[in-house]
N, C-alpha and C positions, 0 to 999 in steps of 0.2 A: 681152664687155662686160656686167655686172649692169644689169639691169631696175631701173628706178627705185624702182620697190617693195624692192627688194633695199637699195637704196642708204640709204632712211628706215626698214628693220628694221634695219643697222648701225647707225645712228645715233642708233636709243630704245636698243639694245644696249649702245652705248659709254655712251651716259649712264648706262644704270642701272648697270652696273658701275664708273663713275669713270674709264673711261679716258681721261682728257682728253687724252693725247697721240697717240689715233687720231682724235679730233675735228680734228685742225690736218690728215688727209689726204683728211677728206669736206666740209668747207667747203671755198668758193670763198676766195680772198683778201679780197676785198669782201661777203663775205658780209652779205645787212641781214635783219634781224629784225622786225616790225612787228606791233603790240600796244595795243587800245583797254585793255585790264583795266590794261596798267602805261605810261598813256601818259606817264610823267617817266622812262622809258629807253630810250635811244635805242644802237640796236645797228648801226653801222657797219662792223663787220669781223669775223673769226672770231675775232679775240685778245678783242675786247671780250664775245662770244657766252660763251665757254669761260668767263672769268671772272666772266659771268651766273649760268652754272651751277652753277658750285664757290660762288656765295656764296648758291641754291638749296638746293644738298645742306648747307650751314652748317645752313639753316632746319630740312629735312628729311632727315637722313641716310640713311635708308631709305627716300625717296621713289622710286617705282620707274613708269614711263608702259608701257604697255601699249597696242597698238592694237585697237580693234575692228571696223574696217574702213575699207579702202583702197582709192580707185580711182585707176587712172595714165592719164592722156589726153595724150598727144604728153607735154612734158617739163614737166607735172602729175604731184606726189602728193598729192590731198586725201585727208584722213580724221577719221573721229573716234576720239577715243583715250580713256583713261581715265588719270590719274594720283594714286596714292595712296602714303600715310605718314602721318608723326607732325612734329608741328611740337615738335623740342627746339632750337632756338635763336632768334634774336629774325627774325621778319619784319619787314624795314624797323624802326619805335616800336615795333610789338607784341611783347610778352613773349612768351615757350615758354611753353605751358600743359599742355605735354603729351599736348593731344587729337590724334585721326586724322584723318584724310577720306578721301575717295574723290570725284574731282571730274571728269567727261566734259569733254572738250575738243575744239576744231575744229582741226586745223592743214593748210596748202597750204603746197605746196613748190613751189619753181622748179630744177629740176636742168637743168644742162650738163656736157657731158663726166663725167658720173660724181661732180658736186660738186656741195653745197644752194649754189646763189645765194643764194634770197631766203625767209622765210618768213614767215607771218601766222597767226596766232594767236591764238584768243579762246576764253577760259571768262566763266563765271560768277564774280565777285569774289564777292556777296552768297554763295552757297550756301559757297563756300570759308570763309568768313570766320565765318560759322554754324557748321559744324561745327566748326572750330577755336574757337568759344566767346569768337571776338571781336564779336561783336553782338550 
């Protein structure tokens, strides 16, 4: 069986590559997502998750998460990560302006059997949204 750690390096893996169809075999069915930065989305299930993503990489095509450290405690993966790109299409109102970022993020996992349950999630909007030359 993969170490949970294992489980959330597949998972920055598939995303940064777009594999959306290996995403539907590391989420739970019920998968839920929870997020003070985007509190008007509300993520219920892995179909809802997957089509978070894909309308993410819309924003940022090249946006790619990296982690920079993980620790796993019973069936915990906290960590801080970093995610960086180019904003070419519209964020939510905001326009593509074509600037970069680079922006450190927190995320916890709840893993069973080999699947994300539950995750929570928080960056910085302000710094995000700075660099991207929307403020």
């Amino acid at each position: 069986m993969k170490s949970n750690k294992e489980v959330i390096q597949k998972f920055l893996s598939n995303v940064n590559h777009r594999n959306y169809d290996a995403l539907e075999n590391i989420l739970a069915p019920n998968f839920q997502r929870h997020c003070q930065a985007t509190p008007q989305v509300e993520i219920k299930n892995k179909e809802a998750f997957i089509e978070f993503i894909k309308l993410d990489h819309q924003s940022f095509p090249d946006g790619v998460m990296k982690p920079k450290m993980m620790i796993a405690e019973e069936n915990t993966v906290a960590g801080m990560y970093t995610y960086s790109g180019t904003q070419e299409g519209t964020l939510g109102e905001l326009p593509a302006l074509g600037n970069s970022f680079t922006l450190n993020f927190l995320m916890f996992n709840t893993i069973e059997n080999g699947k994300i349950m539950d995750m929570h999630v928080e960056w910085d909007n302000i710094s995000l949204l700075g660099q991207l030359g929307h403020m």
